[in-house]
VOGU-3710 file (C-alpha; in Angstrom, 3 decimals, decimal comma):
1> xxxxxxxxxx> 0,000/0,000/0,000  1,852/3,386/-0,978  1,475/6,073/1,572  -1,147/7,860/-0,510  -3,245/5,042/-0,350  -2,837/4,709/3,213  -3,186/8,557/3,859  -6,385/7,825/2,013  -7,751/4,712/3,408  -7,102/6,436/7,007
11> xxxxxxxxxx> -9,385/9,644/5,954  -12,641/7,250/4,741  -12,168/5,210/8,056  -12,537/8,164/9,744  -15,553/9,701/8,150  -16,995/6,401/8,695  -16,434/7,030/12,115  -14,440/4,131/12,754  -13,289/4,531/16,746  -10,506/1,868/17,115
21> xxxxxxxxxx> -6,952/1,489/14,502  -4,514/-0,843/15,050  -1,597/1,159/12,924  1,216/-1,353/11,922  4,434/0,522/11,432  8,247/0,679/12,030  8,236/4,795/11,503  6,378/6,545/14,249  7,427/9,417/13,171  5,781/9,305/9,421
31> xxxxxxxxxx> 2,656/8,076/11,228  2,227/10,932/12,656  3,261/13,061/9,550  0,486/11,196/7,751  -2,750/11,432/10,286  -1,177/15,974/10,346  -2,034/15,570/6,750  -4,873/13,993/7,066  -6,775/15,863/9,741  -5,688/18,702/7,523
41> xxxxxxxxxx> -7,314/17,501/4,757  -10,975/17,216/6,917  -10,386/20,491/7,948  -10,898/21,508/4,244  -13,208/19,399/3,446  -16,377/20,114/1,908  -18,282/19,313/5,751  -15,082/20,804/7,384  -14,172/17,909/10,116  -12,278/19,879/12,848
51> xxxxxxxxxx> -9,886/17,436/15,274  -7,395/17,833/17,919  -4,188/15,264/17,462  -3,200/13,988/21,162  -0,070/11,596/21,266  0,357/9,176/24,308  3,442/7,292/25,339  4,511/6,008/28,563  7,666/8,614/28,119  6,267/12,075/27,739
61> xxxxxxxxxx> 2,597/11,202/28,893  -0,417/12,877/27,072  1,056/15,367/24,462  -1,475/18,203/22,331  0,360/18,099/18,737  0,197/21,788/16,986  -1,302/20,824/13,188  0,406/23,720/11,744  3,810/22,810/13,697  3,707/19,426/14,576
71> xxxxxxxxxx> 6,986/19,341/16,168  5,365/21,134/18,556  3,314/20,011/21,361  1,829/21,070/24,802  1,658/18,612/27,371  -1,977/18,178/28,480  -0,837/15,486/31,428  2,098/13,814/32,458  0,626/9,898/33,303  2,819/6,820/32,273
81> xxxxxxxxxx> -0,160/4,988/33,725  -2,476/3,548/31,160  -4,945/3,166/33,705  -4,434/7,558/34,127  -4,549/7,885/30,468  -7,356/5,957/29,525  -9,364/8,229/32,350  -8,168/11,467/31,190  -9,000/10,344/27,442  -12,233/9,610/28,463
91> xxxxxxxxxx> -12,742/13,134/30,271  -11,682/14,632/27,107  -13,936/12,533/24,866  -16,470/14,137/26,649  -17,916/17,365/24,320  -19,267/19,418/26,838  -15,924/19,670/28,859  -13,647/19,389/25,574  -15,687/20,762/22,864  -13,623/19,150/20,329
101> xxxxxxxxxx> -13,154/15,718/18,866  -9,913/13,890/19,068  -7,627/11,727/17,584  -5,163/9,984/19,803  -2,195/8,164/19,029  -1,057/5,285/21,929  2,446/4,738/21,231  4,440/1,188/21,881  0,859/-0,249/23,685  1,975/-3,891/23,018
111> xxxxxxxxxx> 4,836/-3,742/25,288  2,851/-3,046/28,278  1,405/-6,192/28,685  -2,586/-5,362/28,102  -2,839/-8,835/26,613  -1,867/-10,604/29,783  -3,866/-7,361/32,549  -7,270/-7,749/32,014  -7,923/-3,881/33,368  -5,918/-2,403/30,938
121> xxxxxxxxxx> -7,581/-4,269/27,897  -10,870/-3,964/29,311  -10,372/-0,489/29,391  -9,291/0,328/26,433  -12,394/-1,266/25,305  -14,606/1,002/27,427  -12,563/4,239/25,741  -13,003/2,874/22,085  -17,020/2,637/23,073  -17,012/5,978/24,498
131> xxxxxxxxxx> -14,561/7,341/21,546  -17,606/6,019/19,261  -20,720/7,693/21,136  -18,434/11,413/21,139  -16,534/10,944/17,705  -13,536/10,698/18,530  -10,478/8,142/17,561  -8,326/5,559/19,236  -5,013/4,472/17,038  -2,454/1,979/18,630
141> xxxxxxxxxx> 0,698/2,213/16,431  3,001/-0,688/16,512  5,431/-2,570/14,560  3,712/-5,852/15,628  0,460/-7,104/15,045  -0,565/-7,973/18,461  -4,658/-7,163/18,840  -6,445/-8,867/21,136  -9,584/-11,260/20,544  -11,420/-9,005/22,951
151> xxxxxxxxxx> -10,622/-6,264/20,675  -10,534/-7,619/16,875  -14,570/-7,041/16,368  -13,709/-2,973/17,442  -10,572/-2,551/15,799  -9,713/-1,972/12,418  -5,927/-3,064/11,246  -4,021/-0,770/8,484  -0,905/-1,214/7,795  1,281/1,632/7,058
161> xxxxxxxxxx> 4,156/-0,307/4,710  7,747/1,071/3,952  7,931/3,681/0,895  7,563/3,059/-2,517  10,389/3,271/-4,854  8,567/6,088/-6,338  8,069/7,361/-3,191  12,233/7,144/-2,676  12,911/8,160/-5,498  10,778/11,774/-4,578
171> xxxxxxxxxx> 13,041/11,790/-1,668  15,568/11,745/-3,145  14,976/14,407/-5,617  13,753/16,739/-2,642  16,882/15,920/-1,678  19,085/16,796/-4,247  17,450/20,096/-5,100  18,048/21,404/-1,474  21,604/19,971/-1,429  22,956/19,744/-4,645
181> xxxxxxxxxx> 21,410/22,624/-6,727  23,710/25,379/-8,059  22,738/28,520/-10,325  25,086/27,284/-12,653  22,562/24,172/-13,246  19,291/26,195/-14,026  20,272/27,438/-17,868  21,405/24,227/-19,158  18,171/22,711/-17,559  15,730/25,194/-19,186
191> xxxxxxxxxx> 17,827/25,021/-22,401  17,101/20,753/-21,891  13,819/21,778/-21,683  13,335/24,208/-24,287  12,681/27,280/-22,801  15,005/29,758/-24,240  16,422/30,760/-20,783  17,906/34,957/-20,680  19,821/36,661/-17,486  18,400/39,168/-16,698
201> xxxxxxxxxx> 19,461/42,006/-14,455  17,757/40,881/-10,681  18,967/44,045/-8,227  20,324/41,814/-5,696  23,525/40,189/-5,295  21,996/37,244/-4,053  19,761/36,243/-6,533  19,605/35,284/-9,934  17,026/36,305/-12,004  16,099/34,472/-15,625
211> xxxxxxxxxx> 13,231/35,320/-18,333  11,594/31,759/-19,791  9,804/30,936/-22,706  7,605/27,576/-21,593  5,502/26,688/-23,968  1,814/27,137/-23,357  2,439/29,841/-20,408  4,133/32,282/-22,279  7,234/34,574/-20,855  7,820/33,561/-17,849
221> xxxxxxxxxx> 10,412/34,800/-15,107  11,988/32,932/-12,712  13,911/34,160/-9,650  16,133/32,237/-7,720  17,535/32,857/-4,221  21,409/31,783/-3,894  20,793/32,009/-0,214  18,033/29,664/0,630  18,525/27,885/-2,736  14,637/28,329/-3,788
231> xxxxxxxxxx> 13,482/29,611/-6,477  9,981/31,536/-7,461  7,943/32,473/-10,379  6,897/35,629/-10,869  4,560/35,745/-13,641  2,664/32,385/-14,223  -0,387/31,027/-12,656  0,031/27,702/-13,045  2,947/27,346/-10,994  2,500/23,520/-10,104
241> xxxxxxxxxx> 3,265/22,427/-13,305  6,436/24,265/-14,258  8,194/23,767/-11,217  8,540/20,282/-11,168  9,626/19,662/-14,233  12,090/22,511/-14,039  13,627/21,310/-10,775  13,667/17,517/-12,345  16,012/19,237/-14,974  18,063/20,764/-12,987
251> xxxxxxxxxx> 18,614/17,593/-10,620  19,285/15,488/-13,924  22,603/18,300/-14,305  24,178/16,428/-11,318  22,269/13,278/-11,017  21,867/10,871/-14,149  18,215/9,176/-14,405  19,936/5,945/-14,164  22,175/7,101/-10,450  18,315/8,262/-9,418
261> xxxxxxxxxx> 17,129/4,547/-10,279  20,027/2,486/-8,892  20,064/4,924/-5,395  16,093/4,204/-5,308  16,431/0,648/-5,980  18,844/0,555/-2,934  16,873/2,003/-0,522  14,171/-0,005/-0,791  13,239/-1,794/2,236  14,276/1,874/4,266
271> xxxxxxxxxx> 12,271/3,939/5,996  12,263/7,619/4,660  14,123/8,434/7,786  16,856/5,618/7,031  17,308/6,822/3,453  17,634/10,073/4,401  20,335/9,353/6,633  22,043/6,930/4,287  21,887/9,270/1,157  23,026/11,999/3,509
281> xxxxxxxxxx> 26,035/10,173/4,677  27,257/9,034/0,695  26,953/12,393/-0,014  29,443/13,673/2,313  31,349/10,750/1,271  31,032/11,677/-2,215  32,640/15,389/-1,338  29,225/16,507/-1,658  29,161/16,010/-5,367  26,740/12,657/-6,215
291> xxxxxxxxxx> 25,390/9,649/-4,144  26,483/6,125/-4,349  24,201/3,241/-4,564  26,849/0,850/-3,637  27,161/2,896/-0,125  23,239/3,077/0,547  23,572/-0,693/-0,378  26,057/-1,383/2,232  25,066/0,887/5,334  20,995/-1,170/4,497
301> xxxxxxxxxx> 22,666/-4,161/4,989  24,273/-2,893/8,032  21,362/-1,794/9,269  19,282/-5,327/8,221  21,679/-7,009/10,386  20,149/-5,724/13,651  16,854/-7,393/12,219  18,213/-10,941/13,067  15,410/-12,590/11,141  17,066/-11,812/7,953
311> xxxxxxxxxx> 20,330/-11,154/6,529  22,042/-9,382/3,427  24,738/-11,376/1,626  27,522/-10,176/0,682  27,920/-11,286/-3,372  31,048/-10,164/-5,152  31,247/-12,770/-8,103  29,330/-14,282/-10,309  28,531/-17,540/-11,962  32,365/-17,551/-13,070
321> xxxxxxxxxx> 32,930/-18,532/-9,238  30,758/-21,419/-9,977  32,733/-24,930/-11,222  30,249/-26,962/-13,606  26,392/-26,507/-13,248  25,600/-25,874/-16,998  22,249/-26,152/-16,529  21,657/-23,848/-13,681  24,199/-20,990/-15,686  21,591/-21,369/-18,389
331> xxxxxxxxxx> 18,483/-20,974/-16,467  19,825/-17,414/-14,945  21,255/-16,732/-18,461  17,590/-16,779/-19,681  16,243/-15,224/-16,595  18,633/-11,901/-16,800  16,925/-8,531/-16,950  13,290/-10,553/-16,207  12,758/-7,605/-13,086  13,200/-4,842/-15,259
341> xxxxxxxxxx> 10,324/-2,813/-16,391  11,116/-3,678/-20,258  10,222/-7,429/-18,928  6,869/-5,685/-17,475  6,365/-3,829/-20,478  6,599/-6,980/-22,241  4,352/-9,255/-20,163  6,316/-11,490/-18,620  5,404/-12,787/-14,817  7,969/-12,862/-11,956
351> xxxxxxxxxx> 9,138/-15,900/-11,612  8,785/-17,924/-8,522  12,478/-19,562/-7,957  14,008/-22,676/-7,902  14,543/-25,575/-5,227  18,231/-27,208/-5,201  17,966/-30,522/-3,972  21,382/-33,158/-3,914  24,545/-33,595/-1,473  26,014/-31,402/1,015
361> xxxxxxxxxx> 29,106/-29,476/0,016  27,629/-29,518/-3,764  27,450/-25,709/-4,198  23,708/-25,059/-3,554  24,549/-22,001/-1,060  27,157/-20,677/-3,692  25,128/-21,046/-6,427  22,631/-18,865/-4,799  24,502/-15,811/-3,916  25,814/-15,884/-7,805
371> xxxxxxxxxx> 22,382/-15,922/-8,589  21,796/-12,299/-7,072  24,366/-11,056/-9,361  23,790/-12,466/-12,108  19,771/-11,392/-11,362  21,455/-8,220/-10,866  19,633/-8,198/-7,585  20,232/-7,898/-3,557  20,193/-10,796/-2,008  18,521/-12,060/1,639
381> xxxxxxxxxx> 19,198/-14,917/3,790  16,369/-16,392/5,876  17,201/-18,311/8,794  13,880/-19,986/10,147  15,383/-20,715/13,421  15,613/-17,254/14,415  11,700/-17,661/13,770  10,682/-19,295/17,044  9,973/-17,219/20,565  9,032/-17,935/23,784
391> xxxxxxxxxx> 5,388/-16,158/23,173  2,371/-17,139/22,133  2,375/-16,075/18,232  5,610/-14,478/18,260  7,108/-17,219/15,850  4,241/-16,642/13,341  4,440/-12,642/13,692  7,918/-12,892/13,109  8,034/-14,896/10,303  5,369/-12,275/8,799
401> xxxxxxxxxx> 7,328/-9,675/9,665  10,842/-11,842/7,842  8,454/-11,999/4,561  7,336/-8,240/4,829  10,518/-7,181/4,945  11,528/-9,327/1,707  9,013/-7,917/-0,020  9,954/-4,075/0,954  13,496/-4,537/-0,492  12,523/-6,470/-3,867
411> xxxxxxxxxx> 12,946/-7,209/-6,653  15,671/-9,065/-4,413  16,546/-12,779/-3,742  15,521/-14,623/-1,353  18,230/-17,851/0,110  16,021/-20,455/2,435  19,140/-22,662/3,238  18,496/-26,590/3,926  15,009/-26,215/4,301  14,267/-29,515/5,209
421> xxxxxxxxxx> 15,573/-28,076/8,875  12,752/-25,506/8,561  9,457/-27,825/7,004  10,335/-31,398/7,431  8,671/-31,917/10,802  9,874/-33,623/13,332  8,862/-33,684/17,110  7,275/-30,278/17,367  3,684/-30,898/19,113  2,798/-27,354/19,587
431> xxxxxxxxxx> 1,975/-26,450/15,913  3,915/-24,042/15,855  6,323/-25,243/12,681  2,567/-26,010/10,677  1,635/-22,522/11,464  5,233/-21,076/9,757  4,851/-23,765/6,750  0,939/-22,458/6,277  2,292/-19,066/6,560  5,550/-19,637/4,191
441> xxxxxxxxxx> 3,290/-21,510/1,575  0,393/-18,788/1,527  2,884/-16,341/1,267  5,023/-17,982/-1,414  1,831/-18,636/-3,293  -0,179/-15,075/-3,275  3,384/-12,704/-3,413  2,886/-10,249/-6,164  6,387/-8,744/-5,300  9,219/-9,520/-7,115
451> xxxxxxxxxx> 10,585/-11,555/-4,740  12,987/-14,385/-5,887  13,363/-17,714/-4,122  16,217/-19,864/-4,104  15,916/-23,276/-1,244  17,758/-25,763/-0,705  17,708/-29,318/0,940  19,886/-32,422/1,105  17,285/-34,777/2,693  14,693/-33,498/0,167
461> xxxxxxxxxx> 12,442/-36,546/1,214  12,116/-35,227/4,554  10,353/-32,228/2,686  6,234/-32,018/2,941  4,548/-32,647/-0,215  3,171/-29,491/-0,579  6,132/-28,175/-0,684  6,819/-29,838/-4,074  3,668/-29,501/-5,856  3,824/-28,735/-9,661
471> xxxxxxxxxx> 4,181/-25,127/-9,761  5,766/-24,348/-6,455  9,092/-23,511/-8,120  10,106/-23,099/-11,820  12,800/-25,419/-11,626  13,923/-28,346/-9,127  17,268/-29,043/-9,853  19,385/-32,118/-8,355  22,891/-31,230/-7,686  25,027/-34,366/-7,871
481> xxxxxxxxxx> 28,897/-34,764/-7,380  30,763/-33,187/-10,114  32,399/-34,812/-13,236  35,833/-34,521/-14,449  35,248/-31,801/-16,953  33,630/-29,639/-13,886  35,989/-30,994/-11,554  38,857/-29,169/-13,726  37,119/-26,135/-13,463  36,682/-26,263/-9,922
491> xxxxxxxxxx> 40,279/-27,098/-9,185  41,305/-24,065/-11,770  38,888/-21,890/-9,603  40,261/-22,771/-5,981  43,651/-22,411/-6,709  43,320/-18,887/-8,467  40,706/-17,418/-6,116  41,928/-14,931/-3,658  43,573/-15,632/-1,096  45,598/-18,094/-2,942
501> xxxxxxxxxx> 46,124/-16,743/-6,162  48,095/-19,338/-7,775  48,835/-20,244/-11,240  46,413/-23,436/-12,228  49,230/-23,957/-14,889  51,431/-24,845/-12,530  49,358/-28,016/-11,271  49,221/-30,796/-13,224  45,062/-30,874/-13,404  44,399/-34,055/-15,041
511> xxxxxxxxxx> 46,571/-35,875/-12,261  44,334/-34,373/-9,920  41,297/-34,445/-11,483  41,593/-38,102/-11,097  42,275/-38,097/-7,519  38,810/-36,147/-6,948  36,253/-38,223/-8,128  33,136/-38,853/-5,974  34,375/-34,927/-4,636  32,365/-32,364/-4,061
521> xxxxxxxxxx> 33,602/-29,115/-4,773  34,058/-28,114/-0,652  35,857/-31,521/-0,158  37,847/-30,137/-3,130  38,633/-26,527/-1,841  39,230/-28,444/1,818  42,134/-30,904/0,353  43,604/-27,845/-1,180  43,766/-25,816/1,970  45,211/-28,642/3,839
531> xxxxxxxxxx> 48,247/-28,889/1,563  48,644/-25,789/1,878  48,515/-25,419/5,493  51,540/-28,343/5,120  53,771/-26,842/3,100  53,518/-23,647/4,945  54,529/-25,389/7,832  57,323/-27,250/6,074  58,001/-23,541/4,835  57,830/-24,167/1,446
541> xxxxxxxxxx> 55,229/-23,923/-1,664  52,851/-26,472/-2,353  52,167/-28,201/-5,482  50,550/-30,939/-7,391  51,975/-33,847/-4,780  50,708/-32,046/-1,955  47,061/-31,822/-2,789  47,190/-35,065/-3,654  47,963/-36,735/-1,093  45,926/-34,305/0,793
551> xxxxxxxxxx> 43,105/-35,729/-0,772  43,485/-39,139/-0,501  44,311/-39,450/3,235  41,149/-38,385/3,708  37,602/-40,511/3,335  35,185/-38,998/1,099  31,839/-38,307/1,977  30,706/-40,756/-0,881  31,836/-43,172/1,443  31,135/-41,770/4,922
561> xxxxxxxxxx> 27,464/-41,214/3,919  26,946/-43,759/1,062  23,621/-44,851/2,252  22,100/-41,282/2,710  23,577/-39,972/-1,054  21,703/-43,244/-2,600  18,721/-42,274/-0,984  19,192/-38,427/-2,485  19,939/-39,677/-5,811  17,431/-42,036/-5,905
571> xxxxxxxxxx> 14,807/-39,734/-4,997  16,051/-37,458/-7,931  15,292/-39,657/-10,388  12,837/-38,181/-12,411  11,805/-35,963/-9,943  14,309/-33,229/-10,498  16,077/-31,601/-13,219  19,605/-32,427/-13,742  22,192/-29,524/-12,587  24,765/-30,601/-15,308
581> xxxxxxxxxx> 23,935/-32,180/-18,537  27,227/-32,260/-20,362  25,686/-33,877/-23,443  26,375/-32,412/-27,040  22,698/-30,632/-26,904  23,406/-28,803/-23,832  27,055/-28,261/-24,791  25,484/-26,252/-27,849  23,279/-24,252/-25,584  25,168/-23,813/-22,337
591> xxxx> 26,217/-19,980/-22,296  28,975/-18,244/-19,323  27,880/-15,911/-17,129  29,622/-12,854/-15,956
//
């Protein structure tokens, strides 16, 4: 829901006369911003609505907001009792000792415990009836949804969700024109536009002074104040409509449509306060100059950390990182660009994601952090352990909140890692891990954001059958140990990758190659770093012997866990799409990804 939707959505409820919200939202703050707007709006209404706006939190008590200040307030009374400020609400509710209607704001309410003190919640009942007889409004903001049965019949939920992209992307060009305008940008942008810009002489050292010619409003003149860095129009009515697209000029001067895009497209997920703060701080970074959408990236991950339900991965390379896998390359080959708008524009659905099923240590978690690049997209991690709490419906609420968020920051990626840990049962008698899988599926069925999921799971039988239903993913794809041709290319990539940065032409590949079979590519990587670790002890370099007999004093997991992988395979068979298909038809086809 976009914040004019909300904005709107609150007004109707309250000329409905509605009595009880239950607000869901991280941003107090631009709660508040958007019920000043709104009771502004029913002042100048066509049956003018006229509403006081009284804020309650267990800090600063009872607080009178200004409407034409709202930073302002006067404190009408000082309670942190609930008990107090449900009393003195109702006092006030009361038009012939208030002779006003209210609106009232209860701030953090689900941490006081109303749930579990029947006083409190019976109260608040009591004030929401009395709220109704005198007109008046009850809204408990919160970034959990935690209403009471009591209290569901009286209560109306709206959910105020994180901005827009558009509506970032409006930040950030409010933004730029009160940061990074200059004089020196508004002639070439009226010349981009058309209008003919002329100096002309303005009488004041401080301002600069231009005539326009904008089509359909004639001469115009513009005057801009070097000061404030605002700028007025002198002779036009229709004001509204030249501005904008004079100031979007301008801001293209310094910022390129596609910077605007990319800085958008990483704050998604913010709040408006968060971007601010994170566009503010590139800036300054920048030497005050442009704004980076690789820093905003970086200080949103930062900040997703403290979250703990989800995490942002950190994905520097792409499917070149990969060894083998033809068949997966291929799929994202075909899949790149698909969350642009030109895909939109064209039709084309989002596509749901793809289920890795095969052994441990076979690349599934690698593959899926390539993905994000080559998707061109951020990408999550969901941990469904950090799920579970200690309260009743906390698991479920945060697992809503998990998905929410996922949705906020797409188009992004979204990594459920062994999920047979998360949906495959097991001794849970509360219900609790049915309620997340109800919750996951719904939610993984009814998205409409481009949200793309990549799972994985080794004992894929272990998985619920709803989870593999035709049409749950776009692809299930088995990942099985890797053959000599990918086994080169995984040896090639170990040894070169950073830290090690060695010369694969210095290892004799095909010996080792043949030492590797029935390896996965970690086992691989492992038996490297172990001769390594010897012939830095031996204070030498390693080479070809060393990682050889690295890897054969140790037992593969082929053999360690023969019974299990038999199982895995087996249950591939015709049941999941073959990772690598190194036939001369998919030879012809498969395509490298950068």
């Amino acid at each position: 829901m976009s914040l004019e939707k909300f904005e709107e959505e609150l007004k109707l409820y309250i000329l409905a006369g509605q009595p009880g919200f239950w607000i869901q939202s991280d941003d107090e703050l631009r709660t508040q911003e958007s019920l000043v707007r709104v009771l502004k709006a029913l002042k100048d209404w066509e049956r003018p609505r006229d509403y006081d706006l009284i804020t309650w939190s267990r800090a600063a008590g009872l607080v009178k907001i200004n409407l034409l200040q709202p930073s302002q307030g006067t404190p009408i009374d000082k309670t942190q009792d609930p008990m107090g400020m449900v009393r003195e609400l109702t006092k006030l509710s009361d038009p012939d000792k208030s002779g006003k209607p209210f609106v009232v704001l209860l701030f953090d309410f689900h941490m006081i415990g109303y749930d579990r003190e029947s006083m409190i919640n019976r109260s608040i009942k009591d004030l929401i009836v009395t709220c109704k007889r005198n007109s008046c409004h009850v809204m408990l903001v919160s970034g959990r949804q935690a209403i009471p049965p009591e209290w569901e019949k009286m209560i109306v939920l709206l959910e105020q969700k994180l901005p827009t992209r558009e509506e970032l992307r409006t930040q950030l060009i409010d933004f730029t024109t009160s940061s990074l305008l200059q004089p020196s940008t508004i002639m070439p942008a009226a010349k981009e536009l058309g209008w003919e810009p002329q100096e002309l002489e303005s009488g004041r050292p401080d301002h600069l002074k231009v005539g326009l010619k904008v089509p359909d409003h004639g001469p115009v003149i513009l005057e801009y104040d070097l000061k404030k860095a605002e700028f007025v129009f002198e002779t036009v009515e229709d004001v509204d409509k030249i501005r904008p697209q004079l100031r979007e000029a301008m801001v293209a001067q310094l910022l390129p449509e596609q910077v605007i895009e990319d800085v958008a497209d990483a704050g998604a997920g913010l709040t408006p306060e968060e971007f601010e703060t994170f566009v503010s701080v590139s800036f300054i970074q920048e030497g005050k100059k442009t704004i980076n959408a690789r820093q905003v990236m970086e200080m949103k991950a930062a900040a997703y950390r403290k979250n703990a339900l989800l995490d942002m991965l950190d994905t520097p390379d792409g499917f070149e990182a990969v060894g083998g896998c033809n068949m997966v390359k291929e799929y994202f080959e075909d899949q790149k660009g698909i969350f642009t708008q030109k895909a939109r524009d064209y039709g084309l659905p989002n596509p749901k994601g793809i289920l890795l099923v095969g052994i441990p240590g076979g690349g599934k978690s690698l593959i899926s952090k390539v993905a994000a690049v080559a998707l061109g997209i951020p990408c999550l991690k969901m941990d469904m352990g950090r799920f579970y709490g200690s309260l009743v419906g906390q698991s479920e609420e945060n697992a809503r909140r998990a998905t929410a968020a996922a949705e906020a920051m797409a188009p992004c990626l979204l990594f459920m890692d062994e999920i047979e840990k998360m949906f495959g049962g097991g001794s849970d008698t509360s219900g609790v891990s049915q309620r997340l899988l109800g919750h996951m599926l719904g939610w993984m069925n009814d998205r409409t954001a481009p949200v793309f999921i990549i799972a994985s799971a080794n004992k894929v039988a272990d998985l619920p059958p709803e989870l593999l239903r035709e049409g749950r993913w776009d692809e299930i794809f088995a990942v099985k140990f890797p053959v000599e041709q990918e086994r080169a290319e995984i040896l090639k990539i170990h040894l070169s990758k950073s830290p090690r940065n060695r010369n694969p032409e210095d290892f004799d590949i095909e010996k080792l190659v043949a030492a590797t079979a029935n390896r996965t590519g970690a086992e691989i990587e492992r038996g490297i770093i172990r001769a390594m670790t010897r012939a830095f002890s031996d204070g030498r370099e390693f080479d070809t012997a060393d990682i050889d007999r690295s890897i054969r004093q140790s037992v593969p997991m082929a053999e360690t866990m023969k019974e299990k992988i038999a199982e895995i395979e087996e249950w591939c068979k015709n049941r999941a799409r073959p990772a690598t298909d190194l036939t001369k038809k998919a030879e012809d086809r498969a395509r490298t990804i950068g």
